[in-house]
C-alpha positions as CSV (number, residue, x, y, z in Angstrom):
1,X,21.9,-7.6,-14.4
2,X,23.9,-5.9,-12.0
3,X,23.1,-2.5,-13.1
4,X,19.6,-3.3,-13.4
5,X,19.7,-3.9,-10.0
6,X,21.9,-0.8,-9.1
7,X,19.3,1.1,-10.8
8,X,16.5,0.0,-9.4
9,X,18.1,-0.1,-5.8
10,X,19.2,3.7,-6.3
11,X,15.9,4.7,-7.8
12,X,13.5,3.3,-5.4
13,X,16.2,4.5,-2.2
14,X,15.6,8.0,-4.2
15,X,12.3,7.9,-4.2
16,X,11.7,6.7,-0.7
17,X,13.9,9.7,0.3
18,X,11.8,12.3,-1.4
19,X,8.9,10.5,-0.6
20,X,9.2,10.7,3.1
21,X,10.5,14.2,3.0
22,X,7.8,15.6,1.4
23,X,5.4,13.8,4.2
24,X,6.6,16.1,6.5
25,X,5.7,18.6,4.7
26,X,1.6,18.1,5.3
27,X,2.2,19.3,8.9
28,X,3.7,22.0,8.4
29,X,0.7,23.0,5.4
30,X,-1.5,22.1,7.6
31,X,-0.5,25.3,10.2
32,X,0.1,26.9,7.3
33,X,-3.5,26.8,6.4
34,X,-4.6,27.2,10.2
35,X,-3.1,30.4,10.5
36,X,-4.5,31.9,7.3
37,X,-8.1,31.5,8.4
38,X,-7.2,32.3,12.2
39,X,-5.4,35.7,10.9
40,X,-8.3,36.2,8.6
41,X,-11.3,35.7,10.4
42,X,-10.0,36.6,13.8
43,X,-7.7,39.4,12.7
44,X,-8.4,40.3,9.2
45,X,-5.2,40.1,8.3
46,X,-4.2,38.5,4.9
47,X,-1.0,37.3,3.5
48,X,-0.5,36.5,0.1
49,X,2.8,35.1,0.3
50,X,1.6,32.3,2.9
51,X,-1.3,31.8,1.0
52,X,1.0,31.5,-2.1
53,X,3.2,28.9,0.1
54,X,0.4,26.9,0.7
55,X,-0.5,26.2,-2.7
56,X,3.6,25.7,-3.6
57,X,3.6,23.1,-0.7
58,X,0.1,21.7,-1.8
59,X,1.8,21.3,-5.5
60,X,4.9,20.0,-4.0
61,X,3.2,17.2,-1.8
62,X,1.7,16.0,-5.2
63,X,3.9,15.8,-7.5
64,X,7.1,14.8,-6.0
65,X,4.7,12.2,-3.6
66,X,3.1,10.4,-6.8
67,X,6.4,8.4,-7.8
68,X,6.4,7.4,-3.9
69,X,2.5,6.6,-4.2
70,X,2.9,4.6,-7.5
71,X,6.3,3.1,-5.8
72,X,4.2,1.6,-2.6
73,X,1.4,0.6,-5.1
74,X,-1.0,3.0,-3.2
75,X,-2.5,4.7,-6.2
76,X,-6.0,3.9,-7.5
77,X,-6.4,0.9,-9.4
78,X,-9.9,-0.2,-10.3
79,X,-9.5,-3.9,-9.6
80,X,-12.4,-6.1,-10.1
81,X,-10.5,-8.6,-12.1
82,X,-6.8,-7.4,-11.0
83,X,-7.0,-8.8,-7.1
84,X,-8.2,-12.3,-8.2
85,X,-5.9,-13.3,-11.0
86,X,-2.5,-15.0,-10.7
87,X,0.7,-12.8,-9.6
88,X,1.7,-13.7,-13.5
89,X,-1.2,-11.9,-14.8
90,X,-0.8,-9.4,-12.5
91,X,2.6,-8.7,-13.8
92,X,1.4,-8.9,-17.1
93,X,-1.1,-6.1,-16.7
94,X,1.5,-3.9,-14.7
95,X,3.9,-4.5,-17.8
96,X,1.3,-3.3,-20.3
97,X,0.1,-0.4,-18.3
98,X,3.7,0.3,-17.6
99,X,4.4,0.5,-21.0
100,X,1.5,1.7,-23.1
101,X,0.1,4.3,-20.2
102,X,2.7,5.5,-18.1
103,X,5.7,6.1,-20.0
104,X,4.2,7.7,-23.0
105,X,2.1,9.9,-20.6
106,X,5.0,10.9,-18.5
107,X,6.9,11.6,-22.4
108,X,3.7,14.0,-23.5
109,X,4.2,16.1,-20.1
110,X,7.6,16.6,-20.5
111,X,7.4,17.6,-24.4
112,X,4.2,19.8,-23.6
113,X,5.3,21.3,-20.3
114,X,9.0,22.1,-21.7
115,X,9.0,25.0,-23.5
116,X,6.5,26.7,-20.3
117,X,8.9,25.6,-17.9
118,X,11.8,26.8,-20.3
119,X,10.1,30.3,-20.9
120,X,9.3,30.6,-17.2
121,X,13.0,30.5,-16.2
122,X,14.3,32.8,-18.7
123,X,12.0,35.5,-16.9
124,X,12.7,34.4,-13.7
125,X,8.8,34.3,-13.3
126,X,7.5,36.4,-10.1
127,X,4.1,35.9,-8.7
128,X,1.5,38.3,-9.8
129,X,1.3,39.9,-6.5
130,X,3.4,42.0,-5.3
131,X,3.7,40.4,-2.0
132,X,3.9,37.1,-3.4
133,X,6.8,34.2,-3.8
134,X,9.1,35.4,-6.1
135,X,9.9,31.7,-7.3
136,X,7.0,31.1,-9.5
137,X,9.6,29.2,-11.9
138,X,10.6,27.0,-9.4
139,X,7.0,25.4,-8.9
140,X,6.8,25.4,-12.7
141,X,10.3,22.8,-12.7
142,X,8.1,20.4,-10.9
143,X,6.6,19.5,-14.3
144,X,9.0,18.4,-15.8
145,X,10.7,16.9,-12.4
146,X,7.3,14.9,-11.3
147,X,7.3,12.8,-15.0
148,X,10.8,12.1,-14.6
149,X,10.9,10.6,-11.7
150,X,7.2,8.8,-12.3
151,X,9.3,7.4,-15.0
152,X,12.0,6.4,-13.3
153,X,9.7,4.4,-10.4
154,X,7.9,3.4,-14.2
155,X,11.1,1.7,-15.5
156,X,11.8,0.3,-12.2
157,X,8.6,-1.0,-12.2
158,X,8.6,-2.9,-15.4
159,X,12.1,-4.6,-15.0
160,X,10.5,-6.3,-11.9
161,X,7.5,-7.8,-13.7
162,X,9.5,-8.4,-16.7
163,X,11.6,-10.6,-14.6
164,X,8.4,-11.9,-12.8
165,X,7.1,-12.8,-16.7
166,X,10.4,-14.5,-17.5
167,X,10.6,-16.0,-14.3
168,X,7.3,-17.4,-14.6
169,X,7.7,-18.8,-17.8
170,X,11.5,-20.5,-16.9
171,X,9.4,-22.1,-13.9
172,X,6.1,-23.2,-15.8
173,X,8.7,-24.8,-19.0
174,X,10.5,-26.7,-16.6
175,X,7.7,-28.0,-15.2
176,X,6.5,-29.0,-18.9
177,X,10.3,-30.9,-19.4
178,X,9.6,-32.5,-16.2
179,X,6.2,-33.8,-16.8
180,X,7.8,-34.5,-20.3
181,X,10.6,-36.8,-18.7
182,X,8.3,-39.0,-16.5
């Protein structure tokens, strides 16, 4: 129990951290962007490397933000039956999902992404242009970093409605021994 909670604690401290450091990222995209179409339309000037940078920091922002986004339960979640139903179904459904969705997901990306990542290293990929980051191996790690740590918030995730579940259930059979005793 205590490493459970170690765990989670550590995880979801991790993932806040990364979370809110890539957030200030988007500002600094954002005049990223602003001065490639100023320089472009005002100027005609164009430069592949910034233009390169804002799609590294447009990749970044993704997929280290979507463990934070699935941690803060802001993703999207059709939930026409989900928001009316008890916090144990809820937890039940989370669990499941958890489970049979996320976790084998985040396992195919990592076996199908492995070998490209693996390959792109052992060239020390470059960007096609000559002007352009020289760190295209870099960007590639995220694929296999983004599912790891979606599975990490994942495991996180379904310890807490396990317990939920189990807590549940110890509440609702005590209830049953009580209304058994009187």
């Amino acid at each position: 129990m205590i490493i459970a909670k170690f765990f989670t604690r550590s995880t979801e401290a991790l993932i806040d951290r990364i979370g809110v450091g890539v957030s200030w990222l988007l500002p600094f995209m954002a005049v990223l962007v602003l001065f490639i179409v100023v320089m472009r339309y005002c100027f005609s000037i164009g430069f592949i490397a910034v233009q390169e940078l804002v799609e590294y920091l447009h990749a970044t922002i993704f997929m280290l933000g979507i463990s934070y986004t699935l941690k803060h339960d802001e993703h999207v979640r059709v939930d026409i039956l989900y928001r009316s139903t008890t916090t144990h179904n809820k937890a039940l459904i989370n669990l499941f999902g958890t489970i049979f969705f996320l976790l084998p997901l985040c396992s195919v990306i990592i076996y199908s992404s492995w070998d490209y990542v693996l390959s792109s290293w052992r060239i020390m990929e470059r960007s096609e242009e000559r002007s352009g980051i020289a760190f295209v191996y870099g960007l590639k790690t995220l694929l296999l970093i983004m599912p790891l740590m979606l599975s990490l918030q994942g495991l996180v995730i379904a310890y807490r409605e396990a317990y939920i579940i189990i807590g549940n259930q110890k509440n609702h059979s005590s209830d049953v021994v009580k209304d058994s005793d009187e």
